[in-house]
Legacy VTK file of the C-alpha trace (Angstrom):
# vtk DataFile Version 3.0
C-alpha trace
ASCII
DATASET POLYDATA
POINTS 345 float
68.390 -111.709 -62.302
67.757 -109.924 -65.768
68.740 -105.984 -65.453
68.429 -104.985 -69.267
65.379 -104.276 -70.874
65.220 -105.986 -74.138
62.227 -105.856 -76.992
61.783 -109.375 -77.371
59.195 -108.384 -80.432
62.380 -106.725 -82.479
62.496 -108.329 -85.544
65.826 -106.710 -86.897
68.097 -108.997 -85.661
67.925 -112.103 -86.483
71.718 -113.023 -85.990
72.914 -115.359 -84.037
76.122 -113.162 -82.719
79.702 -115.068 -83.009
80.149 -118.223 -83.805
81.424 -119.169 -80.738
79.800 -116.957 -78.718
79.164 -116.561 -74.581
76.300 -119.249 -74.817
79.364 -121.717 -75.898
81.797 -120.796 -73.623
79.097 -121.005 -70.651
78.472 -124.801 -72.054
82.112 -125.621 -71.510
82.054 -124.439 -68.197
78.662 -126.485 -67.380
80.190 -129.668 -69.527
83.261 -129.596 -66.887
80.879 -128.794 -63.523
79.702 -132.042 -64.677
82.888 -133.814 -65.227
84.626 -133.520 -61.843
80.943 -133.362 -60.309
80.512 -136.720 -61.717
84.311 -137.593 -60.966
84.416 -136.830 -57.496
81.074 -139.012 -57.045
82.136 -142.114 -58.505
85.860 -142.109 -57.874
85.277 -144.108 -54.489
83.308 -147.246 -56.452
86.568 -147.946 -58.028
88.294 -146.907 -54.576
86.525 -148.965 -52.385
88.094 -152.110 -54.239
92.033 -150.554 -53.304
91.009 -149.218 -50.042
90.147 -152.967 -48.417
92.414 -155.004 -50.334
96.354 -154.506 -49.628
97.344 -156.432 -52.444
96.466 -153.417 -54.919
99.426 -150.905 -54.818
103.213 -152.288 -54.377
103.451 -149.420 -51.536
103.021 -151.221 -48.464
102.534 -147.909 -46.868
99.030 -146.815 -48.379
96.399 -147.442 -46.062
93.970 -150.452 -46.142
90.980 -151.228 -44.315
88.777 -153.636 -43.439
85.362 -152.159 -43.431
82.478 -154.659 -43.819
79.412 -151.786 -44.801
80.917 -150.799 -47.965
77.645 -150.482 -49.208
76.481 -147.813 -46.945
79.563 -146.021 -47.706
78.963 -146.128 -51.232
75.016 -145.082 -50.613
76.010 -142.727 -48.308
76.468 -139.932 -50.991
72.370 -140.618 -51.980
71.189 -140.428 -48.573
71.443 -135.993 -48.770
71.546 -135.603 -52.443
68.008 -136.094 -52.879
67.251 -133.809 -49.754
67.814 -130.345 -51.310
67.438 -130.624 -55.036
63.767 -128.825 -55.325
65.478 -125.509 -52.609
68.057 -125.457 -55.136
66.374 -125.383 -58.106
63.710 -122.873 -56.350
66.954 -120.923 -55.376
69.179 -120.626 -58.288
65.422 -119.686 -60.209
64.974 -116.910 -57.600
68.745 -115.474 -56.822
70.889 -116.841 -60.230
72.904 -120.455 -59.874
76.142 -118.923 -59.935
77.442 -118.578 -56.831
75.016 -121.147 -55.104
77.275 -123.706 -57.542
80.566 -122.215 -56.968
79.903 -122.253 -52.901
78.396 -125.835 -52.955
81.463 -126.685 -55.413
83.970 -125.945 -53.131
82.475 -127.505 -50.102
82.761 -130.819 -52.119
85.962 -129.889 -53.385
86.778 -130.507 -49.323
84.838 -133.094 -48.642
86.661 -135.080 -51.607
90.299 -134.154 -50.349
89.335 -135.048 -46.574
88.288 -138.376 -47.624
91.928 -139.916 -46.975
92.140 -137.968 -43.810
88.435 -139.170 -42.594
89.178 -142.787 -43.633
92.378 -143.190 -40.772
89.669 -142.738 -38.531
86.955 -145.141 -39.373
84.083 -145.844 -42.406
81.973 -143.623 -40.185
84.324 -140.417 -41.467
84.242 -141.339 -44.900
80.177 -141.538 -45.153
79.754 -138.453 -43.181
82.463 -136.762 -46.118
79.813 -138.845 -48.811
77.184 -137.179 -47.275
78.430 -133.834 -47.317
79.147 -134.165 -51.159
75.917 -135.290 -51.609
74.147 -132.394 -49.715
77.116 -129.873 -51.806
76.326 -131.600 -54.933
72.564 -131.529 -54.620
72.586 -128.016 -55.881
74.755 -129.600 -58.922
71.447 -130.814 -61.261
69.191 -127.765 -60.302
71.979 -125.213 -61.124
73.017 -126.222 -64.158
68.951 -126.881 -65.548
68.580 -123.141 -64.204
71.300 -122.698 -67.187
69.961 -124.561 -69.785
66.595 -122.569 -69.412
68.228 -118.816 -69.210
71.520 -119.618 -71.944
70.657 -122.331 -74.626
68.490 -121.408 -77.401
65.806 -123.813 -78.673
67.283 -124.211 -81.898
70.437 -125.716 -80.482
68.656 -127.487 -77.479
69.645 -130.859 -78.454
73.017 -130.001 -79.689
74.393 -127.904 -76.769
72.427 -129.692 -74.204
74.042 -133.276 -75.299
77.283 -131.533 -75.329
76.854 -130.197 -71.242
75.559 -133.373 -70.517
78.725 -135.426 -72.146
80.624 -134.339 -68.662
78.832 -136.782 -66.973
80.064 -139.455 -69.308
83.554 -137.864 -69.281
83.782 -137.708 -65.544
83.140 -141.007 -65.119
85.303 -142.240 -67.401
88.152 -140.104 -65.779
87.135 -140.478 -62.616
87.101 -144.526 -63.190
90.576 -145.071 -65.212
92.609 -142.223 -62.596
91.220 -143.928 -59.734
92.358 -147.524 -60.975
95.667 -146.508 -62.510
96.400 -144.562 -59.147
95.302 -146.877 -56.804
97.449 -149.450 -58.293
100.211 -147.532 -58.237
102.915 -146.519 -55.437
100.897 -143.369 -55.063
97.783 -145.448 -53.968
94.185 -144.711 -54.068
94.405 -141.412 -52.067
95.933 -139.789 -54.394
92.811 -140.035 -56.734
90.904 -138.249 -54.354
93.625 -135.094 -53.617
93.518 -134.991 -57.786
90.113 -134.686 -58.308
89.691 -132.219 -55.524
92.233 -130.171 -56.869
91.361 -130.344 -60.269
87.289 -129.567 -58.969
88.909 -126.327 -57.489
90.356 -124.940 -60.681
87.053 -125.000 -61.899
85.570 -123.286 -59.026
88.540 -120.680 -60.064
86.995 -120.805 -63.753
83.384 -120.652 -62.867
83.611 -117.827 -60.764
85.720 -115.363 -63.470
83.266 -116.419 -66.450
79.944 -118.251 -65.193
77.189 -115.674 -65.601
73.954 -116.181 -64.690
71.957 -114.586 -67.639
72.872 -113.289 -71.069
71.197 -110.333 -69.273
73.371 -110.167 -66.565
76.840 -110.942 -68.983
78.932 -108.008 -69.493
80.621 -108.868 -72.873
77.795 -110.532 -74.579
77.548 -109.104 -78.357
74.136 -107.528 -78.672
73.116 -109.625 -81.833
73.808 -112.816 -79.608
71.625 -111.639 -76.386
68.769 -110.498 -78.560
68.943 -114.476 -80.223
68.781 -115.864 -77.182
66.115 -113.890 -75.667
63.695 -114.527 -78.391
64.366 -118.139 -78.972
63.592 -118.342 -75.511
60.941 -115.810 -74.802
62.495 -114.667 -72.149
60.316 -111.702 -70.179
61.913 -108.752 -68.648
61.888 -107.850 -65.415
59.858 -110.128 -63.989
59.580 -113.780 -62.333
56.827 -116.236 -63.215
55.484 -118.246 -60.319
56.388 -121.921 -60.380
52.864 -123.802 -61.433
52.771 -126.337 -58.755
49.814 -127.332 -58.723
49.561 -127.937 -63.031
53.170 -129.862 -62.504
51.827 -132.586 -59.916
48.374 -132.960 -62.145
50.551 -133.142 -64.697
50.549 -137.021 -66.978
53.619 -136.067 -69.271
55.396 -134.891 -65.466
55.036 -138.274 -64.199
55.879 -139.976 -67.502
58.735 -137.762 -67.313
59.520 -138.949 -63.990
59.400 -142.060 -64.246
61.545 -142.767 -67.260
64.465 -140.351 -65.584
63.870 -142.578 -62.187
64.488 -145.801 -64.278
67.508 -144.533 -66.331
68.995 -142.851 -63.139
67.919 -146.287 -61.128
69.900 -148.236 -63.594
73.012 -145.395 -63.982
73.288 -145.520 -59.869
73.175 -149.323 -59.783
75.670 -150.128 -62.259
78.570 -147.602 -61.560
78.274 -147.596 -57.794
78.063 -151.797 -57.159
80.031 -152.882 -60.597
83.992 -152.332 -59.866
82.947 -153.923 -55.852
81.444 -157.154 -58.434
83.992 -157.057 -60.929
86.428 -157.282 -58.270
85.177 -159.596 -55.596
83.079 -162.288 -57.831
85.137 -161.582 -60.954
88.550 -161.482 -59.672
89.876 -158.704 -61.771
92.736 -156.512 -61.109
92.204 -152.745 -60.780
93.730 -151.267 -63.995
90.982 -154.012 -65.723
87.847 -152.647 -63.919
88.999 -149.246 -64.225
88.718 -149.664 -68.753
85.892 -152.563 -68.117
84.119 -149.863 -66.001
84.185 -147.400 -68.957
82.993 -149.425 -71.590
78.899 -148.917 -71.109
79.143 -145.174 -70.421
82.122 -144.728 -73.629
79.487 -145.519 -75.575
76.853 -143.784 -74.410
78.724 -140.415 -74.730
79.048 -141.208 -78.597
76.058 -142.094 -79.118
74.594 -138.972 -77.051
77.393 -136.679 -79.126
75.898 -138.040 -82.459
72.101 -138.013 -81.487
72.318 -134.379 -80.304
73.150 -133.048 -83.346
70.923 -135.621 -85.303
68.302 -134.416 -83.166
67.917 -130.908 -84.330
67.946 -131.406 -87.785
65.569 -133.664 -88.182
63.355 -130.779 -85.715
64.825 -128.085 -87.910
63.736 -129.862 -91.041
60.538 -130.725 -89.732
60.851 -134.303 -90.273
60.084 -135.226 -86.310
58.253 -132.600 -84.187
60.338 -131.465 -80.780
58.086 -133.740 -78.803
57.892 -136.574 -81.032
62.092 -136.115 -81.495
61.941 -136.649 -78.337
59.528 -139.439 -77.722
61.657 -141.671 -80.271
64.942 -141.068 -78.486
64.090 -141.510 -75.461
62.161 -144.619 -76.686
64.823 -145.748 -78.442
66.932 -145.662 -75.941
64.838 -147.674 -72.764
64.325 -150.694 -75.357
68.654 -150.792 -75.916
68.665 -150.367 -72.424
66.507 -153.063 -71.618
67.816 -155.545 -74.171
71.320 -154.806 -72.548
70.528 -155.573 -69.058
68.490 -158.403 -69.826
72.147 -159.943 -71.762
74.018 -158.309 -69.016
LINES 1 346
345 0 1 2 3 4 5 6 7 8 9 10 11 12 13 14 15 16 17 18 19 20 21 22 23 24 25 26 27 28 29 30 31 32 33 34 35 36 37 38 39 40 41 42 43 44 45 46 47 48 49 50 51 52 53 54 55 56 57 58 59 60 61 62 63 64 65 66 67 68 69 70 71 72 73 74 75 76 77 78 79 80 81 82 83 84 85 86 87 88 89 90 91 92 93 94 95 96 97 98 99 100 101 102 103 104 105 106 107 108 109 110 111 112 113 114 115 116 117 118 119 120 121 122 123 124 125 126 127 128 129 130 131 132 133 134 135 136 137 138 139 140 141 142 143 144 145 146 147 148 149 150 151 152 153 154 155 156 157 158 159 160 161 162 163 164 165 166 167 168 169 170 171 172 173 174 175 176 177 178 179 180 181 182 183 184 185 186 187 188 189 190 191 192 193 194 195 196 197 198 199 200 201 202 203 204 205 206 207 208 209 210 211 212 213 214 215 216 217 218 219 220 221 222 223 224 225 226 227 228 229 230 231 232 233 234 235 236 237 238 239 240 241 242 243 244 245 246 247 248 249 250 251 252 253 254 255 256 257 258 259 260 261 262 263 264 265 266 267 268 269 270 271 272 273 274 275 276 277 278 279 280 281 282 283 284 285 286 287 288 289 290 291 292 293 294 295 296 297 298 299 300 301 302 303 304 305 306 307 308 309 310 311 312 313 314 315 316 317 318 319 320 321 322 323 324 325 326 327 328 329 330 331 332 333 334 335 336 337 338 339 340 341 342 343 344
């Protein structure tokens, strides 16, 4: 995966290359793999709603159904992500992420646009579309971690890595308002689905011109921004370190690890999948009102992760909070709001 030897011990350069360099642009590109990844998952919570009520859209002629395992259909997705995520990340380690996340990118790119054309059958076409997107977007996570590890420098961990990570705020957001608007609109809740796809394809287009596995392996990186990059990260030539296995599952910060990322992703899961079905059936709102009430929670969380990113790294680069400890008190931070809010909620 890396074909240029580099001295990693060269102390000459110590620039960081442009300003906006090839790390940046490769964070835009992984910020938007996340937004219509994202978007094309959670479109169908807010779809569901329009797709079994034929009161939503003033077009008589969009399709309405009355399914009664909603729920599986939603869950459906879960059911194959889980499945391939450690392959992929093994994978994209061994071989590069690129073109593992273009391929898998535009299998869901189908899967999304057949989910109209699957639903005139019955519910039992649109979960087996779910669960292609979830075996497609399995590969989503891994790839882009494989990323974060081979393009974004320590010093701007927190910064770049909030920014990446704001597409899954931004997608659903998106996802949730185009949906609503759509669905109750002549077009009709298909639509939202043909949109997304289409709009998940132009990435593809993107990602497969500019997405580069390595700074090694990037033909127009600047030399000054490579070299910066390397040594922040240490990076080794020519060779591949063996995963530690064994020192991961003995590991007490892994599992403390795990388990925080199981509740917040527990919690994430719960609230965006079930909530417009809630809002709509218990609540009696209209579309257009779930699809803003929807966004609220995760608006805010994509300010406050854009401001604590930033925040982050100076108070490391200051050496006011060690990495770990910066760390630690976000993350703590951030399960007690979490907790106070659902327990209100």
């Amino acid at each position: 995966m890396i074909n240029e030897k580099v001295d990693l011990n060269d102390d000459e350069v110590e620039k960081k290359g442009p300003k906006f360099g090839c790390r940046h642009v490769q964070s835009i590109l992984l910020c938007f793999a996340y937004v219509f990844g994202m978007g094309t998952r959670t479109n169908l919570s807010v779809a569901i709603v329009a797709m079994t009520d034929n009161s939503t859209s003033p077009n008589p002629k969009v399709p309405t159904y009355h399914w009664t395992n909603t729920s599986v259909m939603l869950s459906a997705f879960f059911w194959s992500y889980i499945s391939l995520q450690v392959l992929a990340g093994y994978l994209g380690k061994r071989y590069g992420p690129k073109y593992f996340l273009l391929v898998t990118s535009i299998i869901n790119c189908l899967a999304v646009g057949l989910t109209p054309v699957a639903a005139r059958m019955n519910s039992t076409g649109v979960i087996l579309c779910r669960v292609i997107q979830g075996l497609a977007q399995g590969f989503l996570d891994p790839s882009i971690h494989v990323m974060l590890g081979t393009w974004i420098p320590n010093e701007e961990k927190s910064t770049l890595c909030n920014f990446i990570f704001s597409g899954i705020s931004i997608g659903t957001i998106f996802a949730s308002i185009l949906t609503g608007y759509l669905s109750a609109s002549w077009l009709g809740w298909p639509y939202s689905f043909y949109i997304l796809a289409i709009l998940n394809f132009v990435w593809c287009i993107f990602w497969g011109i500019f997405g580069q596995n390595s700074p090694a392996s990037h033909p127009r990186i600047t030399k000054e921004e490579k070299k910066y990059i390397q040594k922040s990260l240490k990076q080794e030539v020519d060779e591949q370190l063996p995963t530690p296995w064994k020192k991961i599952f003995t590991s007490v910060p892994f599992y403390a690890t795990m388990a925080g990322y199981i509740g917040n992703i527990l919690g994430y899961a719960l609230l965006f999948t079930e909530a417009p079905t809630y809002l709509a059936k218990v609540m009696n709102f209209n579309l257009k009102e779930i699809a803003i009430l929807n966004t609220i929670p995760i608006l805010v969380c994509l300010v406050v992760g854009l401001l604590i990113g930033p925040l982050s790294d100076w108070l490391i680069a200051k050496g006011y909070l060690s990495r770990l400890n910066a760390r630690r008190t976000f993350h703590d931070v951030m399960v007690v709001l979490s907790s106070l809010y659902g327990s209100d909620f």
